[in-house]
C-alpha positions as CSV (number, residue, x, y, z in Angstrom):
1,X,0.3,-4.2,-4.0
2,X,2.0,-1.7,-6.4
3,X,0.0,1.3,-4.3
4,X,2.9,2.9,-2.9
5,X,5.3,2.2,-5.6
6,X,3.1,4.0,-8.0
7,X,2.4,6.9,-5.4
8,X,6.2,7.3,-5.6
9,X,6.5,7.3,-9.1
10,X,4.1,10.0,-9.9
11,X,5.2,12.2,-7.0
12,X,8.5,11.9,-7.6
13,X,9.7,14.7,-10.2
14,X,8.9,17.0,-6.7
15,X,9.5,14.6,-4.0
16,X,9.7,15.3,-0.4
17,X,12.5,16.3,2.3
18,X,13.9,13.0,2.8
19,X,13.9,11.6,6.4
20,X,17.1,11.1,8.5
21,X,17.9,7.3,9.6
22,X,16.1,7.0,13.2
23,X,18.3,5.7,15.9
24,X,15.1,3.9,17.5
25,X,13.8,0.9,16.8
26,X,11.6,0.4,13.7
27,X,8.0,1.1,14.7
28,X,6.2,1.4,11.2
29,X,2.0,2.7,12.3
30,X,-0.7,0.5,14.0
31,X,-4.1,2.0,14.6
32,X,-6.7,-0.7,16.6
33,X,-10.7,0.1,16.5
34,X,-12.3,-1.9,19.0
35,X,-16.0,-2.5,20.8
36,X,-16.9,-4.8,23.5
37,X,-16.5,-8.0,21.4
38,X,-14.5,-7.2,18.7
39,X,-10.4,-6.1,18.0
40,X,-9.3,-4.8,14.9
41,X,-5.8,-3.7,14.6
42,X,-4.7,-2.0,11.2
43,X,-1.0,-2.0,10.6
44,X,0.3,-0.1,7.6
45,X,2.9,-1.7,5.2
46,X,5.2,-0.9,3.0
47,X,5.3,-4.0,0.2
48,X,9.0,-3.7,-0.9
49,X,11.3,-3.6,1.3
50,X,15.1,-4.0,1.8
51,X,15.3,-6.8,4.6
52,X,17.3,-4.6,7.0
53,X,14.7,-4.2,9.7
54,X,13.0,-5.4,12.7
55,X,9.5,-4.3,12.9
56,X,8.1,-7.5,12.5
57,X,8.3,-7.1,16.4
58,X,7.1,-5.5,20.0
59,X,3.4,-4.6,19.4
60,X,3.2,-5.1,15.8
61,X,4.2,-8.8,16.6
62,X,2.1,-9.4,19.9
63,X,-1.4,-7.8,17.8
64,X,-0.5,-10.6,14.7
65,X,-0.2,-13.5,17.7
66,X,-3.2,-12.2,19.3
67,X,-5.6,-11.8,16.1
68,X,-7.6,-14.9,14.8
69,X,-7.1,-13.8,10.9
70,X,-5.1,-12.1,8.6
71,X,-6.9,-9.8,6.0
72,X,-4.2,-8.3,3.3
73,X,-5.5,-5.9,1.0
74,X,-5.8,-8.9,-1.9
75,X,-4.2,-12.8,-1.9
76,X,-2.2,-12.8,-4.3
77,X,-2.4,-16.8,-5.7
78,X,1.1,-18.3,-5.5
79,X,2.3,-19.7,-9.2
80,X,0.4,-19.3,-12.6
81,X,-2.7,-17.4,-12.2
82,X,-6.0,-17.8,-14.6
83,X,-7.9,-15.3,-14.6
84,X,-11.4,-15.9,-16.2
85,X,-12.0,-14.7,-19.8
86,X,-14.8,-12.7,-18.7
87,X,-12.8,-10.8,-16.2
88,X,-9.4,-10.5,-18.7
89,X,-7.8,-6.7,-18.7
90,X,-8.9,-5.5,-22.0
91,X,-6.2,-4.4,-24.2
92,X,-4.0,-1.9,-23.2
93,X,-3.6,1.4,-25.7
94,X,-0.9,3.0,-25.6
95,X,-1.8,6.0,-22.9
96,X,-3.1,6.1,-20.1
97,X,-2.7,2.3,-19.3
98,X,0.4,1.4,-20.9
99,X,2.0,4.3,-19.4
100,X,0.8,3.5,-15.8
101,X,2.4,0.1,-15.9
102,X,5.5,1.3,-17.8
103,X,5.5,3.6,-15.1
104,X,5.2,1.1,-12.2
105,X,7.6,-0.8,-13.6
106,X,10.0,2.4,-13.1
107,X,8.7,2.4,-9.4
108,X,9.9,-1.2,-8.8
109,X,13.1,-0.9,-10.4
110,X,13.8,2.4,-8.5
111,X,13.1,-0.1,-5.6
112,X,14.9,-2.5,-6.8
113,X,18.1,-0.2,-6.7
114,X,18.1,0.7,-3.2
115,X,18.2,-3.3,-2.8
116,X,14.0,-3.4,-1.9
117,X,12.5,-6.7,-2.9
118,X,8.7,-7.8,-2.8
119,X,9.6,-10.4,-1.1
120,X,10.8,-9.0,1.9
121,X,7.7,-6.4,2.0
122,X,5.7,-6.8,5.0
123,X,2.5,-8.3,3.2
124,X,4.6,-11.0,2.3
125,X,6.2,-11.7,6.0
126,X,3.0,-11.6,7.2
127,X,1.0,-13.9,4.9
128,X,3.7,-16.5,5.6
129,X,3.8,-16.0,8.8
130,X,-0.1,-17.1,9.1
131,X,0.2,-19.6,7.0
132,X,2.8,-21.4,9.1
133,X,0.6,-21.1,11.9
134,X,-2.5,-22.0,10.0
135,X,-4.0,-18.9,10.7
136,X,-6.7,-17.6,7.8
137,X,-5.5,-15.0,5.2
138,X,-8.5,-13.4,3.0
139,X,-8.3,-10.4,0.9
140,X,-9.8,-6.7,0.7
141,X,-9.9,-7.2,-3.3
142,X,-10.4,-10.0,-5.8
143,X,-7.1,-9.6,-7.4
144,X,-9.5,-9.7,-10.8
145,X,-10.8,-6.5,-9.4
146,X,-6.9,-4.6,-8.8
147,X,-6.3,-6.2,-12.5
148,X,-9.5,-4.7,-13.8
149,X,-8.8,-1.5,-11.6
150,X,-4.8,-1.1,-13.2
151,X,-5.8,-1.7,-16.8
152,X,-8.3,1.4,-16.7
153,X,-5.5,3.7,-14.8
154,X,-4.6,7.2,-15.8
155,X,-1.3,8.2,-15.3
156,X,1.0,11.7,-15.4
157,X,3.9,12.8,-16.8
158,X,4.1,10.4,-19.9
159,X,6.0,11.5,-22.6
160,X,3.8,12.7,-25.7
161,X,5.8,10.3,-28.2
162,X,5.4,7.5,-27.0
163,X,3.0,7.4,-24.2
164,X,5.8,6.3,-21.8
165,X,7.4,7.8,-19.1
166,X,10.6,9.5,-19.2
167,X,13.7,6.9,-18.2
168,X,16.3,8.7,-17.6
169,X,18.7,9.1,-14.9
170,X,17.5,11.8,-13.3
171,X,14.1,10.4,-13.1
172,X,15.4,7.0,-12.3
173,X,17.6,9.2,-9.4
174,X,15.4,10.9,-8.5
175,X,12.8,7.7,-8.0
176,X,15.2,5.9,-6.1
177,X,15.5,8.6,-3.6
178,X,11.6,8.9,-3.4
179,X,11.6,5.3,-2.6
180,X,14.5,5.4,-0.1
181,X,12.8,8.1,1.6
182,X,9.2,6.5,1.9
183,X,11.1,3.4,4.0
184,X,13.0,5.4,6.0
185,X,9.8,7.0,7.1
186,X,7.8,3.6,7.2
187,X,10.3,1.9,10.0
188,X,10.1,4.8,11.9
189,X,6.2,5.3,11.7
190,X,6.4,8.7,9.8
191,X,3.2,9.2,8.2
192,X,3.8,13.2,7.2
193,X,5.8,11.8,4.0
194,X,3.1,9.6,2.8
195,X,0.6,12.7,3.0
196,X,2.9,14.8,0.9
197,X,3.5,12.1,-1.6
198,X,-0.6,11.6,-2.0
199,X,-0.7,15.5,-2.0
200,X,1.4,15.6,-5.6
201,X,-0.2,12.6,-6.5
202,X,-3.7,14.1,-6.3
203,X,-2.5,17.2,-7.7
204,X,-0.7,15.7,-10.4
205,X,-3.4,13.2,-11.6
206,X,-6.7,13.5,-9.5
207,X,-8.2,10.5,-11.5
208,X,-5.7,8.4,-10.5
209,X,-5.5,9.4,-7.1
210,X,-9.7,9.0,-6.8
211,X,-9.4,5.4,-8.2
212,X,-6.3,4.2,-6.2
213,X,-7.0,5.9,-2.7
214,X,-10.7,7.5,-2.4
215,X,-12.7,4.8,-3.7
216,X,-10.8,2.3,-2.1
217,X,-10.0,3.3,1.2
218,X,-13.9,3.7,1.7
219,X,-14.7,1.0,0.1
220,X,-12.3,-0.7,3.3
221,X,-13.8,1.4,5.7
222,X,-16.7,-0.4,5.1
223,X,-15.5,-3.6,5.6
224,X,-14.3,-2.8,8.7
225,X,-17.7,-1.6,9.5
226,X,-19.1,-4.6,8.8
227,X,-16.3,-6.6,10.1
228,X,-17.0,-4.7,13.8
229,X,-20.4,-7.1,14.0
230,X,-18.6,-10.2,14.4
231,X,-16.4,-11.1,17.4
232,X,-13.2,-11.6,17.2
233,X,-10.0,-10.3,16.6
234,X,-8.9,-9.6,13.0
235,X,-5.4,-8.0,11.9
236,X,-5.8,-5.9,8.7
237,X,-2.3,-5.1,7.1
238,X,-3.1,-2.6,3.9
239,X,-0.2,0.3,2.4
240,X,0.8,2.5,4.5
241,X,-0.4,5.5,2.1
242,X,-4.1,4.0,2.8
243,X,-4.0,5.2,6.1
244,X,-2.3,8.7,6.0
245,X,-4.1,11.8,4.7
246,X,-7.6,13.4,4.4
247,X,-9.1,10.6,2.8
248,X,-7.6,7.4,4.4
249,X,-9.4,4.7,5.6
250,X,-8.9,6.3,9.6
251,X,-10.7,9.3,8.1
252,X,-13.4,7.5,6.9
253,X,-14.1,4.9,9.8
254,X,-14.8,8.4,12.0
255,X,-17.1,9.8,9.2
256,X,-19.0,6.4,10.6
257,X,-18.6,6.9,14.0
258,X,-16.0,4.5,14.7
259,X,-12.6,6.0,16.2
260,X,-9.1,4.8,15.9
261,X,-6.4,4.4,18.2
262,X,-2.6,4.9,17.6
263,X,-1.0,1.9,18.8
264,X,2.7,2.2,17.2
């Protein structure tokens, strides 16, 4: 969930051009594959957002209604979660991992600022959305696994006396911009941002980048693979970074012979 928030966080002491507001209606991207038997569209999101859009809509809309699931990329359980002891985050030193979550704590208040909230992110419209209409939601991850996954997370740009990264205002303005910039580009379906941030983020810390983005996004690709056996009609709603880039999931669904469609 905190994919894009982090990707913003590292890349932004050099972030991107920011995009002008679009006069059009919001149309974030929505690839489909599809074989004789079998639909699958996969909508990027963007997890925090600031409420003040309409792409829940159009396309995006009509391939939700149409789909017989909902796959996020994990299900986040709703109230107290146990985790079992076996599968608890070891404890965190004081670099990397207790700078990467200092960090994304950075990322969400930058967020915050610009008036973004979790709860209006689009994996969170559309899981509710489903769930009124009794539709099944299941998950790319274990959210043991993302936990397991964050704890062992290097991380950039950390301060050398105390591990944590620098809160200042310029980085804090500097954040907030970054994330104001990735939504503007999200509603309007503007993937060339979300390469350049995954560009500094790769550049800035490789290891990071190869744990949050490579591994996963084939890991996905796989899924989907597998997923193209069954009939049906599934909608797969994953961050947006996931699916821009030389390494997305897109990328790595051709490498198996399966092509993608732009539908939005």
């Amino acid at each position: 969930m905190i994919d894009l928030l982090m990707t913003a966080a590292l890349a932004a002491a050099a972030p991107t051009a920011q995009p002008a507001p679009s006069a059009t209606a919001d149309s974030p991207a929505m690839f489909v594959v599809r074989d004789a038997d079998t639909t699958i569209y996969i909508f990027g999101t963007f997890h925090a957002l600031d409420g003040h859009s309409e792409w829940f809509s159009n396309r995006v809309k009509s391939a939700f209604e149409s789909s017989n699931e909902l796959v996020l990329e994990t299900v986040i359980p709703e109230g107290p979660v146990q985790i079992h002891s076996s599968l608890k985050p070891r404890p965190l030193p004081v670099t990397p991992s207790a700078s990467f979550l200092a960090t994304t704590r950075l990322a969400i208040n930058a967020g915050r600022s610009q008036g973004m909230q979790v709860a209006n992110g689009a994996d969170n419209v559309l899981r509710h959305a489903a769930e009124a209409e009794g539709k099944p939601v299941e998950g790319l991850e274990t959210l043991e696994l993302q936990l397991n996954m964050f704890t062992r997370m290097p991380v950039a740009s950390a301060s050398p006396k105390t591990g944590q990264p620098v809160d200042d205002g310029a980085t804090m303005d500097g954040l907030s911009k970054a994330m104001a910039a990735m939504q503007v580009a999200w509603k309007r379906g503007d993937q060339s941002v979300f390469v350049g941030m995954l560009n500094q983020l790769e550049q800035s810390s490789p290891d990071t980048y190869r744990v949050m983005f490579t591994e996963r996004n084939a890991r996905w690709a796989d899924w989907i693979a597998g997923r193209m056996q069954t009939p049906g009609t599934v909608f797969i709603a994953v961050g947006a970074g996931h699916l821009a880039g030389k390494d997305s999931v897109l990328v790595r669904l051709a490498e198996q012979g399966i092509t993608s469609a732009r539908l939005n």
